[in-house]
C-alpha positions in Angstrom: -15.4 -15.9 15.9 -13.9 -16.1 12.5 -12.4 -19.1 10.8 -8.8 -20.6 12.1 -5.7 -19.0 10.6 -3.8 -21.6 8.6 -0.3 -20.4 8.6 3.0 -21.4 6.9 6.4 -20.7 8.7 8.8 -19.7 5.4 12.5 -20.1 6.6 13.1 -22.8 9.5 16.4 -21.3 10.7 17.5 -19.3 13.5 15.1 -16.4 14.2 12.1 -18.9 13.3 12.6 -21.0 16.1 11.6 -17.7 18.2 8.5 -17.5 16.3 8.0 -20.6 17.0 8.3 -20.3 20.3 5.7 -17.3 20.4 3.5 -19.7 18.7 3.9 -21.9 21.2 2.8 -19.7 24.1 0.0 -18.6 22.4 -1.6 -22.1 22.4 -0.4 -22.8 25.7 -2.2 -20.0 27.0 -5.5 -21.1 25.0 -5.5 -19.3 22.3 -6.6 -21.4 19.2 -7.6 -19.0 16.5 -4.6 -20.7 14.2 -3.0 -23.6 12.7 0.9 -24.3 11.6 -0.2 -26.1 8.3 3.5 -25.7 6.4 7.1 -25.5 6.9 8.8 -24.2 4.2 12.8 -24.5 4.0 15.0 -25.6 1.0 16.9 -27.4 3.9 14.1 -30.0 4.3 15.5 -31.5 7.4 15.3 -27.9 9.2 11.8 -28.0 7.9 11.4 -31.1 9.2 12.5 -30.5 12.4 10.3 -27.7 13.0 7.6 -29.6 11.8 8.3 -32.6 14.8 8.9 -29.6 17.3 4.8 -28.2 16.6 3.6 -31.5 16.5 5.2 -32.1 19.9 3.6 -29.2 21.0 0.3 -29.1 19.3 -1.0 -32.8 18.5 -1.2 -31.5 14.8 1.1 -32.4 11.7 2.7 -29.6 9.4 4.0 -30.5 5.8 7.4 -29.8 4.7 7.8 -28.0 1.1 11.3 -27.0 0.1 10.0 -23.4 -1.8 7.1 -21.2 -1.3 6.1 -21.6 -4.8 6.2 -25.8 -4.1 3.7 -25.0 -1.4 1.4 -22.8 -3.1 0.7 -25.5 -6.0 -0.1 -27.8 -3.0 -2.4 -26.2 -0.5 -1.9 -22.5 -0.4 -2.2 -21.4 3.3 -3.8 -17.8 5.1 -1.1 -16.4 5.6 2.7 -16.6 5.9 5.2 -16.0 8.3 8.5 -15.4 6.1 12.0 -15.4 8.6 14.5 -16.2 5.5 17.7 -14.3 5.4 17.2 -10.9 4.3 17.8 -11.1 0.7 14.8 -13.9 0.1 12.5 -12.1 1.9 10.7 -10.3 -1.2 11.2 -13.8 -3.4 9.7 -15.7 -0.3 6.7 -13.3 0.0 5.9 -11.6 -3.1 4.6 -14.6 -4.7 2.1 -15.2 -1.4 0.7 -11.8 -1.8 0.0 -11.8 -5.3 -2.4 -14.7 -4.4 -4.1 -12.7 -1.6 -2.3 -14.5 1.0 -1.1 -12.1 3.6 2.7 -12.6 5.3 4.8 -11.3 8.3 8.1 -10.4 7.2 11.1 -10.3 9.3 13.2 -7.1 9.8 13.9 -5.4 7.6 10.6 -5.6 5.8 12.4 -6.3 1.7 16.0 -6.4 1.0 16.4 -2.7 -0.4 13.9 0.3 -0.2 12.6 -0.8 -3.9 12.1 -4.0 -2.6 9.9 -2.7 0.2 8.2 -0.5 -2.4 7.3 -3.8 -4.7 6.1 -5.7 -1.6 4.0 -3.0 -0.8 2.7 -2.7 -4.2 1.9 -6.2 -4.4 -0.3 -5.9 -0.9 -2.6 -3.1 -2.4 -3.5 -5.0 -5.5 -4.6 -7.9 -4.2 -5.6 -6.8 -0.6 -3.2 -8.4 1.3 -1.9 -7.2 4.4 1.8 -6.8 5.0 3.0 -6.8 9.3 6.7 -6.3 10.0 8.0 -8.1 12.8 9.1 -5.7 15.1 9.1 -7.1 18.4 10.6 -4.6 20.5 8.4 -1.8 20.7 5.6 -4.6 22.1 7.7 -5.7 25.3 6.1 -4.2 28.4 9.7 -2.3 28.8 9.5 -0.4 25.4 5.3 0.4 26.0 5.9 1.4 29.2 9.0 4.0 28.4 6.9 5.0 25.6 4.3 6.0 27.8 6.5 7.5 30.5 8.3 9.9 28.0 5.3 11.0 25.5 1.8 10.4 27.5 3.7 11.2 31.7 6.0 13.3 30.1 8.4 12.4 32.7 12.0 13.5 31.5 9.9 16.9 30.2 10.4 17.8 25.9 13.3 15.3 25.0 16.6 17.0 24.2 19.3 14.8 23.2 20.4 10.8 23.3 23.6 9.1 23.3 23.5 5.0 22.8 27.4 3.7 22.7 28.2 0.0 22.5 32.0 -0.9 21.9 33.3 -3.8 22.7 36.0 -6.8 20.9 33.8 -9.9 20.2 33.9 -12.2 16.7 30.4 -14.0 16.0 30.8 -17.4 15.0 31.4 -17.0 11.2 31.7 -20.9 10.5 27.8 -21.3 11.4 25.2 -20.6 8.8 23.7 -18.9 11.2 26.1 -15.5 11.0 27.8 -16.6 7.7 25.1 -15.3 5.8 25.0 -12.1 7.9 28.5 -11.2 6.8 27.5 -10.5 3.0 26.0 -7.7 1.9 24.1 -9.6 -0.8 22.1 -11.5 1.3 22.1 -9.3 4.7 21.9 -5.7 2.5 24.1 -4.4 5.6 26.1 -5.5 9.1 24.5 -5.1 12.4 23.1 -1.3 11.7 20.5 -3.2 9.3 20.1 -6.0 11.6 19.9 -5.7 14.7 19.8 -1.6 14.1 16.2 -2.3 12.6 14.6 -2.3 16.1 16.9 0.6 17.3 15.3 2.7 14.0 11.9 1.3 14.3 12.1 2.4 17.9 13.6 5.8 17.3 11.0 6.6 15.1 7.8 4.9 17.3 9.1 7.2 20.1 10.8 10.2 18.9 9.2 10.5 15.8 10.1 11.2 12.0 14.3 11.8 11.6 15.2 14.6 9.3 18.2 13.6 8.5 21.7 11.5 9.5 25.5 11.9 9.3 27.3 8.3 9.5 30.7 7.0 9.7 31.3 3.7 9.4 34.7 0.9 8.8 35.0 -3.1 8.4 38.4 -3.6 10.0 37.7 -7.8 10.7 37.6 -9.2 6.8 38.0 -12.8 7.3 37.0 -15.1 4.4 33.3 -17.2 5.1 32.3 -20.7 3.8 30.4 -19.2 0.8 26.7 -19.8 2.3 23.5 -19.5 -0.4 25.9 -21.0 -2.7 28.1 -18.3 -2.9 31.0 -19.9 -2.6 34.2 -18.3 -0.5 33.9 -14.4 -0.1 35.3 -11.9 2.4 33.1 -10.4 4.7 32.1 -7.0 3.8 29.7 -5.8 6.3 30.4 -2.7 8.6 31.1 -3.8 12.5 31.9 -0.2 13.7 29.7 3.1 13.0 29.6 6.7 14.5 26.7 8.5 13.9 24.7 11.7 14.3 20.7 12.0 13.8 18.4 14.9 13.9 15.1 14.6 14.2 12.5 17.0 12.9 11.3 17.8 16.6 15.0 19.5 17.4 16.1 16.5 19.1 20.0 15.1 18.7 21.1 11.5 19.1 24.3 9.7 18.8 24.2 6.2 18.0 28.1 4.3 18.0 28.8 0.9 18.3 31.9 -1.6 17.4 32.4 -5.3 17.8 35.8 -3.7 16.7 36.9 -2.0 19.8 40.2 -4.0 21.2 40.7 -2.4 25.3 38.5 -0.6 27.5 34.5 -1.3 26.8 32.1 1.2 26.7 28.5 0.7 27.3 25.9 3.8 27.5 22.1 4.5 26.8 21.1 7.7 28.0 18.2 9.7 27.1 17.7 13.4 28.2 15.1 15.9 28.4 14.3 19.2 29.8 12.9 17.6 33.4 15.5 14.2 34.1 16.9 11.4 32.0 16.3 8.1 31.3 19.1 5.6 31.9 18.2 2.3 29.5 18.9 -0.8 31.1 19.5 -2.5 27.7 23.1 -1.9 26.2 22.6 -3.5 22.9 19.9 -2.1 19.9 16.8 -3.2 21.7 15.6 0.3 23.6 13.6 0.3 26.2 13.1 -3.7 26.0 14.2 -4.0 29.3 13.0 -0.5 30.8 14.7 2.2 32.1 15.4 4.2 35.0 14.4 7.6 35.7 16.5 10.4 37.4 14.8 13.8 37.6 16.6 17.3 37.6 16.3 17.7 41.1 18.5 14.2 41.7 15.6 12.2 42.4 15.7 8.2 41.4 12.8 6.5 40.0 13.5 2.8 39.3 11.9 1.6 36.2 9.9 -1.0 38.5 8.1 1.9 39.6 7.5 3.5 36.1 6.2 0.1 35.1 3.6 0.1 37.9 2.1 3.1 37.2 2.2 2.2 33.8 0.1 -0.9 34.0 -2.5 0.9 36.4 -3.2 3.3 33.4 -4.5 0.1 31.5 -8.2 -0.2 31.2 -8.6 -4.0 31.2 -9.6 -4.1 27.6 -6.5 -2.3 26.7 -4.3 -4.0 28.4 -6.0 -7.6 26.5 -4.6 -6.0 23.5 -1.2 -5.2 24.3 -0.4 -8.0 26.1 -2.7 -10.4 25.1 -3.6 -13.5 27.2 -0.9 -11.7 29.6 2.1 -12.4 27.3 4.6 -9.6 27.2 7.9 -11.2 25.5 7.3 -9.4 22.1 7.7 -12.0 19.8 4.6 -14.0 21.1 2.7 -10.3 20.8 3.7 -10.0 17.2 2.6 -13.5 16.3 -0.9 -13.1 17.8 -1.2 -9.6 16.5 -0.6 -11.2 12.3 -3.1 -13.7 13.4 -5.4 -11.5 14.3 -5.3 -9.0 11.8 -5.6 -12.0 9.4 -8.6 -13.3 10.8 -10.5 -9.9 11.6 -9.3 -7.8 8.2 -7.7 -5.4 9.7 -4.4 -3.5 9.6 -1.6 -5.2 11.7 0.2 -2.7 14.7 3.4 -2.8 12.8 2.5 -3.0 9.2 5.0 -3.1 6.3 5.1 0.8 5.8 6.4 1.2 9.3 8.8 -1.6 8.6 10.1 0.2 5.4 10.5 3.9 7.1 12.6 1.7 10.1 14.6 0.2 7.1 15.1 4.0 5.5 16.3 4.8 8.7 19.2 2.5 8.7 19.6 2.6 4.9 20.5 6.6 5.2 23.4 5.8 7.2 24.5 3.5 4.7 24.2 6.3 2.4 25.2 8.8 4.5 29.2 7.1 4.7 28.8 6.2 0.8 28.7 10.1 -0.1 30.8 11.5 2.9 27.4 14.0 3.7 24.3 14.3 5.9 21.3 12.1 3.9 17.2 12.4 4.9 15.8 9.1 5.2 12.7 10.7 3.5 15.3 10.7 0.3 16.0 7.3 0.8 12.3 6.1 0.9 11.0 7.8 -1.9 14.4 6.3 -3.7 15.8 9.4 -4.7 19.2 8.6 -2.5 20.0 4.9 -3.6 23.8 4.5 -4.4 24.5 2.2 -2.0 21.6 -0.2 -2.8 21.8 -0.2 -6.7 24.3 -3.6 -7.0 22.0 -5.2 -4.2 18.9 -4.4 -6.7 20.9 -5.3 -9.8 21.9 -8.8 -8.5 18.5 -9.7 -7.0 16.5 -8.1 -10.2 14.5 -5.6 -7.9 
């Protein structure tokens, strides 16, 4: 077996408490081919109290460095599990894989597209390997619609999607936790970039390449947030309603809406349809398939995803099924974790590495663009950086 992982966990807020969590589970369920060695947070008591949390859990002490670059003088680690908010991602990780040390970034993989493009630049030189963590597509709900729609073929050649989420709800603005998420300069986007990363990453996993997107999008809720990243007071200026049309290169047409905007009647709808049934998702928010979905054939006949799921699993050599849900975790999270782990420790390339996570990003980046220019925008445009109006002040504040 090779060498333990020593890992640092860059970024003690919100989403990294999951990650710790998936941490968790993994040595619960005896697997012992890491080690937390580092929490990194400029808020040392966050650090700190993840630090308490994995000794509680693992017998073993972490030490607390305010920066990456604090930790890195100290005792550099294997690899690093960056969950900062969006804009630090790059500053957070870039400096860990210019010394060879390999990192999982949080969605969306970079800031902008350039920053992607740097990160990735940085992880050929020196050999380091980039994952994205894109949980979704790893639950046993997402593998298993996967399977039913490209491998069973069970709604026959896909034909056309609708996924429509409108509802009135404010997120709690005052907290750090969703201040940050209602700038552009440290979130790049609203919830299309956000949360919308897993809907891309999925799109694309399952469906294949887009060829291109029309998007409209508003920001009717502009209240004023508590200046977090030392910002000081500034209006929110993220989107919270978008319409949108996409057309992938196979023929098939989705629509993806969704407002936290939407004062009356709420509208909640996944359906995917294809030349033999549909799929109705049983997940209303971005996360398809995470919860599975049920199937109703042409001829009017129900299939529950329970059922789907079965057959599914039985289609698992026992060796394959090891590596999708290893140790017999299937929460996603927990996955992903083991999965940078073991890429670390064996050399190889993660199952969501950071080129996926910057086509994902694309994705969401061309509706962006798409509402900026008023026309249809091919996320292919947007990778390669042709098509980047909407992201030049984002890379001229952050130097990218």
């Amino acid at each position: 077996m090779p060498n333990q992982v020593n890992v640092a966990l860059v970024g003690c807020g919100g989403i990294a408490g999951a990650h710790l969590a998936g941490y968790e589970k993994l040595l619960q369920a005896g697997y012992d081919q890491f080690r937390l060695t580092a929490m990194v947070d400029s808020d040392l008591a966050r650090a700190r109290a993840m630090a308490e949390r994995w000794a509680a859990c693992s017998g073993e002490s972490a030490a607390v460095y305010p920066s990456v670059e604090e930790m890195l003088k100290v005792d550099p680690p294997d690899a690093a599990d960056i969950c900062t908010p969006h804009a630090f991602h790059h500053t957070a990780a870039l400096p860990c894989l210019k010394r060879g040390i390999s990192v999982m970034i949080e969605k969306p993989c970079g800031l902008t597209v350039r920053a992607s493009h740097k990160l990735l630049a940085a992880a050929e030189k020196s050999g380091a390997w980039i994952a994205t963590a894109e949980q979704i597509r790893r639950c046993k709900g997402a593998r298993a619609m996967e399977w039913a729609i490209n491998r069973k073929k069970l709604i026959g050649a896909p034909r056309f999607f609708t996924m429509e989420v409108f509802g009135h709800s404010e997120f709690d603005w005052k907290s750090y936790a969703f201040a940050w998420r209602g700038l552009r300069l440290l979130t790049g986007g609203g919830m299309l970039l956000d949360a919308g990363a897993h809907f891309a990453d999925m799109m694309l996993h399952v469906f294949g390449p887009v060829a291109e997107v029309f998007c409209d999008m508003r920001t009717f809720f502009t209240p004023t947030l508590n200046g977090p990243a030392g910002l000081g007071k500034c209006k929110l200026d993220v989107e919270d309603t978008w319409l949108a049309t996409l057309r992938f290169e196979s023929g098939l047409v989705g629509h993806w809406a969704w407002s936290r905007e939407a004062r009356g009647h709420a509208v909640n709808c996944s359906g995917y349809y294809g030349a033999k049934g549909s799929l109705q998702d049983r997940q209303k928010w971005m996360h398809p398939f995470q919860n599975g979905a049920d199937l109703t054939l042409a001829d009017g006949t129900e299939i529950l995803y329970e059922e789907v799921e079965k057959q599914y699993l039985a289609s698992l050599s026992p060796r394959r099924a090891a590596q999708l849900f290893p140790y017999g975790l299937d929460d996603g999270i927990s996955n992903e974790c083991w999965d940078f782990v073991e890429s670390v420790a064996r050399n190889r390339a993660p199952e969501v590495d950071g080129l996926a996570g910057l086509k994902a990003k694309s994705l969401c980046y061309a509706f962006y663009e798409s509402n900026l220019s008023g026309r249809p925008v091919s996320p292919a445009d947007v990778e390669s950086g042709k098509i980047r109006a909407y992201q030049k002040d984002l890379d001229k504040y952050w130097k990218i």
